[in-house]
C-alpha positions as CSV (number, residue, x, y, z in Angstrom):
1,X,21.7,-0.5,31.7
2,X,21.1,2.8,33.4
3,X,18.1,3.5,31.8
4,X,17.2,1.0,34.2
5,X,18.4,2.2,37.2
6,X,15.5,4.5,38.8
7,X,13.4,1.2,37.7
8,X,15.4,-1.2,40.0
9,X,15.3,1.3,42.7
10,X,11.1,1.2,42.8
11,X,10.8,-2.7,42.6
12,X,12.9,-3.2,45.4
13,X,11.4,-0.4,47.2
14,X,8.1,-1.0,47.0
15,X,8.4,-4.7,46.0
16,X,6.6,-4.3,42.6
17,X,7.2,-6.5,39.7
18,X,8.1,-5.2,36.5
19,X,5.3,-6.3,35.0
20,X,2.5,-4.6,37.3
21,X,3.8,-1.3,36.1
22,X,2.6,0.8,33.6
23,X,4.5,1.3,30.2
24,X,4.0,5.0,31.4
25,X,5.1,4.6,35.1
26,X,8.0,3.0,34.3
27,X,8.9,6.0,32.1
28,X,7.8,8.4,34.7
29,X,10.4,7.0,36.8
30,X,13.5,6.7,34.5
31,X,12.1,10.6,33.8
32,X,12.3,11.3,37.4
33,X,15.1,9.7,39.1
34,X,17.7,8.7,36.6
35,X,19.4,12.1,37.6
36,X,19.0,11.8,41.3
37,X,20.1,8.0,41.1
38,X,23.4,9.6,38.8
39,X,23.9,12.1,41.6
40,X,23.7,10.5,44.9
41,X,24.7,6.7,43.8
42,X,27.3,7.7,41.4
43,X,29.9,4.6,40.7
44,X,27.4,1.6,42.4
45,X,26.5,-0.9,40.0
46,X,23.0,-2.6,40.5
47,X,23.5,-5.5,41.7
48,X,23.5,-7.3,45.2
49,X,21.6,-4.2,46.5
50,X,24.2,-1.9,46.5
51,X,22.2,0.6,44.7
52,X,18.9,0.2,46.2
53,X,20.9,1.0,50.1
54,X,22.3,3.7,48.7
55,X,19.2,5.2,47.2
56,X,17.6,4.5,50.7
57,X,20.4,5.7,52.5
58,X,20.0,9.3,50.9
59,X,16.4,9.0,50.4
60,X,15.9,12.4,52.0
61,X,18.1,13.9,49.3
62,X,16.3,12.6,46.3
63,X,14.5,15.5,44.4
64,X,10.9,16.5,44.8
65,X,10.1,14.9,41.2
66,X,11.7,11.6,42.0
67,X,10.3,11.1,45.0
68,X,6.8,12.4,43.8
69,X,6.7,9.8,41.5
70,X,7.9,6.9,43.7
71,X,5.0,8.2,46.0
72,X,2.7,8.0,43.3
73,X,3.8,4.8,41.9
74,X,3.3,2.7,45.8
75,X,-0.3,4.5,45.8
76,X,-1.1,3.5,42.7
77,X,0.2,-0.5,43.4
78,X,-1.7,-0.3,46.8
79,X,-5.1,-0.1,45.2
């Protein structure tokens, strides 16, 4: 399930459906944030969005990778 994690964060975030993302997007973001979601979220289980306010809640903290790719992924979606 935490492979999932960065994934849930995104869709919620930038209301995307799984199925508008790439194969390769959606493993640029497990790449990316499944370390920062470890770090600053540690103990929330998805669900209920409990992990998606945290991740927003610390958004500022989330590493230049991470939040590079989120970037990159809402560009992409807004085309």
């Amino acid at each position: 399930m935490q492979k999932y994690l960065p994934l849930a964060f995104i869709l919620a975030a930038t209301s995307v459906s799984a199925q508008e993302l790439s194969i390769s997007q959606k493993l640029e973001l497990r790449t990316d944030c499944k370390a920062d979601i470890s770090r600053l979220c540690p103990g929330i289980t998805p669900g209920g969005g409990r992990l998606i306010e945290c991740i927003k809640a610390k958004k500022d903290q989330l590493s230049k990778p991470c939040a590079a790719t989120i970037a990159k992924v809402m560009a992409s979606r807004q085309q």
